[in-house]
N, C-alpha and C positions, 0 to 999 in steps of 0.2 A: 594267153589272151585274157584280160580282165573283163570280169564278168558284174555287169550291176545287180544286184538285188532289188526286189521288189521296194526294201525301204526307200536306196539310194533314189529309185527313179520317181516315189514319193514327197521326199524331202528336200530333191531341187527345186520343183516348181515353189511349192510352200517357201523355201531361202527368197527366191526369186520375188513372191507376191509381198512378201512380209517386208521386205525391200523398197520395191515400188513405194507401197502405202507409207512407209516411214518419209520416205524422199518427199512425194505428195503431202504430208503432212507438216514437214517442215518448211516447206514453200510456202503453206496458207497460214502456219503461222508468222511468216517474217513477213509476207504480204500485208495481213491484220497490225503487223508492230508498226508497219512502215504508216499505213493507213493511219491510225489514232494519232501517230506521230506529225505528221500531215497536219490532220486538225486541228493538233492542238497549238501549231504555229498559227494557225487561220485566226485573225481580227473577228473579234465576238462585234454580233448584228449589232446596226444602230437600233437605238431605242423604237425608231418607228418601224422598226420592220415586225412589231408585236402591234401596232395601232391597227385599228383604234383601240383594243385590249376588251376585256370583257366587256358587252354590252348588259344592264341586267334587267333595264326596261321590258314588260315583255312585247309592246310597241316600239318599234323601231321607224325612225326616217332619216335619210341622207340627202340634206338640200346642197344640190351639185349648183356653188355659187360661182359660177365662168364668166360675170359680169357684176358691177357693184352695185349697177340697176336702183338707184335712190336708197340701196341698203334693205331692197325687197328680200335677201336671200334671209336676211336676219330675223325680217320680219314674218316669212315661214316659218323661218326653223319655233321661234317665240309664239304662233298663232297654232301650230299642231301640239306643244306642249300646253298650253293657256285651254285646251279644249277636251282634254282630257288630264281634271283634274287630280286625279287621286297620288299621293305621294311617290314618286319611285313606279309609278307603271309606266313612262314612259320617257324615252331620253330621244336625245335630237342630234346629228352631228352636220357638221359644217365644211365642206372641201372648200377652200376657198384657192382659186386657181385662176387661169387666163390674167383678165384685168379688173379682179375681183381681188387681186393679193393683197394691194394696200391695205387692205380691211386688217391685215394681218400685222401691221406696223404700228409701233407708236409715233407719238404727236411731231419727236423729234426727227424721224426722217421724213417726213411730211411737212413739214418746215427747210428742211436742209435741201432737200430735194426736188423741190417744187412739184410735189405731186398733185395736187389741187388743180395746178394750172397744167402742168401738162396734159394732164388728164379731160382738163376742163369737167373738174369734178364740184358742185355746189355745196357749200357747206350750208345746212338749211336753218343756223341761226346767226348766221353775217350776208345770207345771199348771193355773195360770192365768191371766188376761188378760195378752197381749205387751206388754210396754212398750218391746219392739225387735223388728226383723224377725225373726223365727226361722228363714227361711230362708237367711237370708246372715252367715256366717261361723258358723255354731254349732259352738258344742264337740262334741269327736269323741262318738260315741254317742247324740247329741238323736235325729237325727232316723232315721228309717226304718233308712237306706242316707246314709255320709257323702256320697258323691260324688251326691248329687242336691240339694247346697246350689246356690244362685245362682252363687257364685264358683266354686267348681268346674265347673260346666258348663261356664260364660265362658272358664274357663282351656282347657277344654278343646275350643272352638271354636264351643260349639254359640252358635244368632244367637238374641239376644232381642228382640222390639218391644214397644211399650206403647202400652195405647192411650190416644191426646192426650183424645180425648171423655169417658173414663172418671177422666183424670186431672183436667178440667174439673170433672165433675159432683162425683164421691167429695172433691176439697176445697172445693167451694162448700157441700156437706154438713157438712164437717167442721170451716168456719174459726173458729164461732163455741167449740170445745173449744179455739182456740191464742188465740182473741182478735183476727183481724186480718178483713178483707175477703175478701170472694171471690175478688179481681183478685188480692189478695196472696199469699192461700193458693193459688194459682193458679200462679204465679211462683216460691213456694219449692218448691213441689214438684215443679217442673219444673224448678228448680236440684239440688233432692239428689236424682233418679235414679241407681241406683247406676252406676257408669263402665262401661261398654260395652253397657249396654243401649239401644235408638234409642227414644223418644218419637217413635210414626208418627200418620197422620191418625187414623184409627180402627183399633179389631181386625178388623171387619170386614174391613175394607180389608188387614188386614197377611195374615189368613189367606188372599183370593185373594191375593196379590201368591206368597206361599209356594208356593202350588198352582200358578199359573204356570209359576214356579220349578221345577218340578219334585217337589215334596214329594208324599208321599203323606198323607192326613189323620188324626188322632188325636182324638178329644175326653176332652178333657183335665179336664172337670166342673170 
């Protein structure tokens, strides 16, 4: 009869555990390989998924503009900076979303698409219907207060978003006034934003991202 020794009955278990743990060990690493692998096929974030990006004002406000409202959201965002003047203490951001998007447009899909009249929107230096943005570039005196036009905010730091859902729906609404497709009218207008505004997921979404951020909230009608 074979007799085990104290080693033998020692040195199974030890084979056995040393085992396990190698087995263990090489499962979490081909899990880890397969994982990084995974990711690194995955489509890197659109640029707005970083918006509004550092704020470095140490005042913060988010005017939540869900309506064009006479171009009152503007004229907050332009009346909290104008009020606290000192250089760089304070920055402003703009959600422009609902049926506040247009603000987001240039002159040329505002013409092609009769936004003005659909909207039954007042251009305040022809009286009536726009047949361009009003709020971006107007002649000195149009509007309220100059410096609450689009361009001049931009110039002046403050961060605009716009919402993708609102720019979705307002031209699937409006393609049949230019003549082309939903998908189409869809695409040009997400080509003529005017230049430094970000087209984000939604307003919803841009107003928390702001608040986040540090903003304090405004409703901007």
């Amino acid at each position: 009869m074979n007799e085990r020794t104290p080693d033998m009955i020692v040195s199974a278990p030890r084979r056995t555990l040393f085992g396990r743990l190698a087995a263990t060990t090489a499962i979490g690493l081909a899990a880890l390989a397969s994982t990084r692998a995974h990711a690194d096929k995955e489509p890197a974030r659109p640029e707005s998924a970083e918006w509004p990006g550092k704020l470095t004002g140490r005042h913060r406000q988010v005017v939540d503009a869900y309506d064009i409202n006479g171009g009152f959201p503007l004229a907050f965002a332009f009346s909290f900076l104008i009020t606290d003047p000192t250089p760089g203490s304070s920055t402003a951001v703009v959600v422009l979303r609902h049926s506040a998007f247009p603000i987001a447009l240039n002159s040329a899909m505002w013409e092609k698409y009769k936004i003005g009249e659909s909207f039954n929107i007042i251009d305040p230096e022809t009286k009536s219907s726009a047949v361009k943005n009003p709020f971006l570039q107007p002649k000195p005196g149009v509007l309220v207060v100059d410096d609450m036009a689009v361009d001049r905010l931009l110039a002046k730091g403050t961060v605009f978003g716009a919402c993708n859902l609102a720019l979705k729906v307002l031209s699937k609404k409006l393609s049949s006034n230019a003549g082309v497709t939903a998908d189409d009218a869809a695409k040009e207008w997400a080509a003529n934003v005017v230049p430094g505004i970000t087209v984000i997921p939604s307003g919803t979404w841009g107003v928390n991202r702001a608040q986040e951020a540090g903003c304090t909230y405004c409703a901007g009608g």
